[in-house]
C-alpha positions as CSV (number, residue, x, y, z in Angstrom):
1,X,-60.8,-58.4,-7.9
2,X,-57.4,-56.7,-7.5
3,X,-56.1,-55.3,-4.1
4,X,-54.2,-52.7,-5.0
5,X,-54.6,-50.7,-8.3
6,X,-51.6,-47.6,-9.3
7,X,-53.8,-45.8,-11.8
8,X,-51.2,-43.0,-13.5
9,X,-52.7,-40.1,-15.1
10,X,-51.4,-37.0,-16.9
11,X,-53.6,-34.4,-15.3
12,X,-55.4,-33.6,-18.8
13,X,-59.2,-33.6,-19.7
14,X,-58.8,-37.8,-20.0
15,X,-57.9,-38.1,-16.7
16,X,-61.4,-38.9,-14.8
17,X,-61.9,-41.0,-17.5
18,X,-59.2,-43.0,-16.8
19,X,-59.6,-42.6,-13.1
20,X,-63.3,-44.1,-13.7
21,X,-61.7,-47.4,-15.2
22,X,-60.1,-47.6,-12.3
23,X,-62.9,-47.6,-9.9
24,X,-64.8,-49.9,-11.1
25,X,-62.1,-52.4,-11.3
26,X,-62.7,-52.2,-7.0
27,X,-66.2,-51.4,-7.0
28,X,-66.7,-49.0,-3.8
29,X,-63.0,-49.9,-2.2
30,X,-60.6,-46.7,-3.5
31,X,-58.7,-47.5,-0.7
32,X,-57.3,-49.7,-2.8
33,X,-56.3,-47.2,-5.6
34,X,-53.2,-45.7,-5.7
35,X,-53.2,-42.2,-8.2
36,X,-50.1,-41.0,-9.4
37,X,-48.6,-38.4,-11.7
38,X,-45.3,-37.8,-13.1
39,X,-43.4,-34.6,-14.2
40,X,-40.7,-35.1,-16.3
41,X,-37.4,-33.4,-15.1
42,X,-37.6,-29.9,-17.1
43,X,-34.3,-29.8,-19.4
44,X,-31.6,-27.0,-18.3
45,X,-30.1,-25.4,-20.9
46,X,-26.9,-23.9,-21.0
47,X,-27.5,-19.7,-21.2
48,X,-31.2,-20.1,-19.8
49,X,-30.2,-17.8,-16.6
50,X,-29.9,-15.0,-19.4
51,X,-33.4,-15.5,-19.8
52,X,-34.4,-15.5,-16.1
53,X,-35.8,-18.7,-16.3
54,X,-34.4,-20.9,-13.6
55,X,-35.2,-24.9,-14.5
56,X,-35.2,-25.9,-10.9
57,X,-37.7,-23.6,-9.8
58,X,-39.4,-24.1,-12.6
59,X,-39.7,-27.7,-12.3
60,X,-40.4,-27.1,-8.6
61,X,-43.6,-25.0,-9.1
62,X,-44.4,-27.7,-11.9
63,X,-44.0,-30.5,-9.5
64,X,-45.7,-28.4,-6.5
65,X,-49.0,-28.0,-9.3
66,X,-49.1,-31.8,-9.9
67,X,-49.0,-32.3,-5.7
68,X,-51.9,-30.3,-5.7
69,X,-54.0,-31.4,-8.5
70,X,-53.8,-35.1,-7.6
71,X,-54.8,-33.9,-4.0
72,X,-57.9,-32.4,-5.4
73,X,-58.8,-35.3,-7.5
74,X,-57.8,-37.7,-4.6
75,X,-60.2,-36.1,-2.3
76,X,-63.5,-35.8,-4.6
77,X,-62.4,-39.7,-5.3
78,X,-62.2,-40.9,-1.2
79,X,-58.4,-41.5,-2.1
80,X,-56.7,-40.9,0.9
81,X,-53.9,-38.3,0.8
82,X,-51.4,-41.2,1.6
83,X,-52.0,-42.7,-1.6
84,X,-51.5,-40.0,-4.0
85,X,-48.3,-39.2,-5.9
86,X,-46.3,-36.7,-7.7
87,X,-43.0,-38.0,-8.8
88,X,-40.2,-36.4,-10.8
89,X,-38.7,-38.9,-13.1
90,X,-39.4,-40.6,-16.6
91,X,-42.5,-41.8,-16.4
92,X,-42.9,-45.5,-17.0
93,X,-39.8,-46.7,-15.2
94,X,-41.5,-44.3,-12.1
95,X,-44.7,-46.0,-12.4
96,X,-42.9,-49.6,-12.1
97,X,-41.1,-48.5,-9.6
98,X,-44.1,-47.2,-7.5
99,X,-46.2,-50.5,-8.4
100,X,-43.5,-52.8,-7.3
101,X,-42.8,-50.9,-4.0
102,X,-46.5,-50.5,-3.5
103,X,-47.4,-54.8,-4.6
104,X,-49.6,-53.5,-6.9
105,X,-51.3,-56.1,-9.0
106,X,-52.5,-53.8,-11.3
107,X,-51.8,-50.5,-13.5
108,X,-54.9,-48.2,-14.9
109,X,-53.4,-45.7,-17.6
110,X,-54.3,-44.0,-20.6
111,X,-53.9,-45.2,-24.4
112,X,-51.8,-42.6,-25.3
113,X,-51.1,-38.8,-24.6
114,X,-53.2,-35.8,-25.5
115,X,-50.7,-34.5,-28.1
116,X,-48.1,-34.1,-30.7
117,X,-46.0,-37.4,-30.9
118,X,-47.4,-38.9,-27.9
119,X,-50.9,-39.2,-30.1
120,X,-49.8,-41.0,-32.4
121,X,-47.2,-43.4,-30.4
122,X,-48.7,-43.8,-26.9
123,X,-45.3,-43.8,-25.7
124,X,-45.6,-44.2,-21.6
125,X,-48.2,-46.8,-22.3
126,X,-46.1,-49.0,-24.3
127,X,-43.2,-48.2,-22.7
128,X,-44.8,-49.2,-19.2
129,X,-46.2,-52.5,-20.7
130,X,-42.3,-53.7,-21.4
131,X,-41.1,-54.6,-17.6
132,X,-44.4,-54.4,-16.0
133,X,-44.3,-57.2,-13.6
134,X,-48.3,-56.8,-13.2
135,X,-51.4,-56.7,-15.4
136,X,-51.9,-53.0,-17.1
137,X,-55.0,-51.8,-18.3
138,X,-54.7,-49.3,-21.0
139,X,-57.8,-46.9,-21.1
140,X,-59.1,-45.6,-24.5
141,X,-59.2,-41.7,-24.2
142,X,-59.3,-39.6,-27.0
143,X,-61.6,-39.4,-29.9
């Protein structure tokens, strides 16, 4: 059985699925799961202030809405608030990075994302399996 389990989700519809996979990897013992989301840096664009969009604040409130969501999930789980994370970054790299600071032994993600290019490529997933230093599970979401 593993000790200590990052499971990355992407907030969507797939992600109590994936969360699921997780638990049952350590049975009753969540305090062994680690949950984790991360929001990719929002791109500023030169001229966007004409628009009265401002990217840091933006990405802020985005980052601030992830905090929250994987709070919620967290709690209706019995993951203690300690172990929950919302990271601005790219996402595999982040999800190394937290594994290896963490001595996780394990990585619980989806197959691939919920739309558009990530459908089709699974991007993150493969991306995380290149450099993983522990075992990844890939969950099947989707259709």
């Amino acid at each position: 059985m593993y000790s200590k389990v990052i499971v990355a989700v992407d907030l969507s519809e797939e992600t109590n699925k994936v969360l699921a996979r997780a638990i049952e990897l350590v049975g009753s013992q969540t305090d062994k799961l680690v949950l984790m989301h991360v929001v990719e840096p929002v791109p500023a664009v030169w001229g966007m202030e004409a628009y009265t969009v401002d990217p840091i604040n933006l990405q802020q409130q985005i980052l601030d809405n992830a905090v929250n969501r994987l709070g919620e999930i967290g709690s209706a789980h019995g993951i203690d608030n300690a172990n929950v994370h919302a990271v601005l970054g790219s996402p595999a790299p982040e999800i190394r990075n937290l594994a290896k600071s963490q001595s996780a032994d394990a990585i619980v993600i989806g197959s691939h994302g919920n739309s558009g290019w990530k459908l089709m490529l699974g991007s993150t997933a493969n991306k995380l399996l290149h450099g993983a230093t522990c075992d990844v599970l890939t969950v099947h979401v989707g259709d």
